[in-house]
C-alpha positions as CSV (number, residue, x, y, z in Angstrom):
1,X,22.8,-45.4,-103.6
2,X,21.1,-43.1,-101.1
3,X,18.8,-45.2,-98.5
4,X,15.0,-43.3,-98.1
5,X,13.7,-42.8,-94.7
6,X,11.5,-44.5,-93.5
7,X,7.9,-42.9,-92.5
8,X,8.8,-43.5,-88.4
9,X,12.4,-41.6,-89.1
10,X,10.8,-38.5,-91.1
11,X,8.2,-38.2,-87.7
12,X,11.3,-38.7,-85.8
13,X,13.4,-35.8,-87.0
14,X,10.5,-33.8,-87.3
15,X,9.9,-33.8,-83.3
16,X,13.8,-33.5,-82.8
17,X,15.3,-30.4,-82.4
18,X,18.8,-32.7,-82.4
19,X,20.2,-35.7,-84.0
20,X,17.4,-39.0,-84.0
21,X,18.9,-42.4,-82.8
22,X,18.7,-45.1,-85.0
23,X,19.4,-49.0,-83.8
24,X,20.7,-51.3,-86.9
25,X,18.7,-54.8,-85.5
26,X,21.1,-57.0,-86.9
27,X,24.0,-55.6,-85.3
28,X,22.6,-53.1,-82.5
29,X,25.3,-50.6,-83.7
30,X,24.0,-47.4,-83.0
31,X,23.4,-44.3,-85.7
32,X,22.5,-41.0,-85.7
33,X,20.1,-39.2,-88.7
34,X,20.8,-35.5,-88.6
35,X,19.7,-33.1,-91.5
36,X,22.5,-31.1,-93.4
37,X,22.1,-27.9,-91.7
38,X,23.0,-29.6,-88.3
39,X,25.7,-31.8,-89.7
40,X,27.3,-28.3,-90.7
41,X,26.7,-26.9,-87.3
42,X,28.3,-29.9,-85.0
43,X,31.3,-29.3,-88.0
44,X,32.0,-26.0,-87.4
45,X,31.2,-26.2,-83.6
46,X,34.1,-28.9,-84.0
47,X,36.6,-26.4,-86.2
48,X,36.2,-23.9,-83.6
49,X,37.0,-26.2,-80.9
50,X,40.1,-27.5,-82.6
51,X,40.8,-23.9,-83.4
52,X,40.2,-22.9,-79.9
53,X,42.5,-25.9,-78.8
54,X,45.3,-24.9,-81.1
55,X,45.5,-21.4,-80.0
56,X,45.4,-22.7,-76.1
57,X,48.8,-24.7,-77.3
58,X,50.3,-21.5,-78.6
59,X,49.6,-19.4,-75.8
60,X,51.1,-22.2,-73.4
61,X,54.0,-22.5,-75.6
62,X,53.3,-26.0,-76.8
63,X,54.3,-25.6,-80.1
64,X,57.6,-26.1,-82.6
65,X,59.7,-24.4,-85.0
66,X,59.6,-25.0,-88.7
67,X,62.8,-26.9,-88.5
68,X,61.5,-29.1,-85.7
69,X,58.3,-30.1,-87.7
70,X,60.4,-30.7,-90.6
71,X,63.1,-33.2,-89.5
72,X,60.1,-35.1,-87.4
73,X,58.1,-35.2,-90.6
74,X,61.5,-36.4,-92.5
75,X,62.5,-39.0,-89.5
76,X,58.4,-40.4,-89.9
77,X,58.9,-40.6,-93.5
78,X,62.5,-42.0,-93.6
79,X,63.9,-39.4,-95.6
């Protein structure tokens, strides 16, 4: 099942140049409609952070051999 928008939420993202608020009034949890093309935007913005991250850990030697990996994967695992 895919939920339509309502008329306020299309007027909504239409003035937005970024994701729209949206209060559930039963719970008051709070959500955010964003089209596709910006959900794929904040993901790679995310990647590249993650990426940007990983390669700070390399350069500050934060990282572990192949063999070190291994036996913690094996000691998580039990085997």
């Amino acid at each position: 099942m895919t939920p339509k928008l309502t008329a306020e939420q299309c007027e909504a993202l239409d003035r937005s140049e970024g994701p729209v608020p949206v209060e559930d009034d039963r719970t008051h949890r709070l959500y955010f409609l964003v089209d596709a093309e910006m959900l794929q935007a904040i993901e790679r913005q995310s990647d590249a952070a993650a990426i940007r991250a990983g390669i700070a850990d390399m350069e500050a030697g934060r990282v572990l051999s192949l063999d070190e990996l291994d036996a913690r994967v094996c000691s998580r695992l039990g085997a």
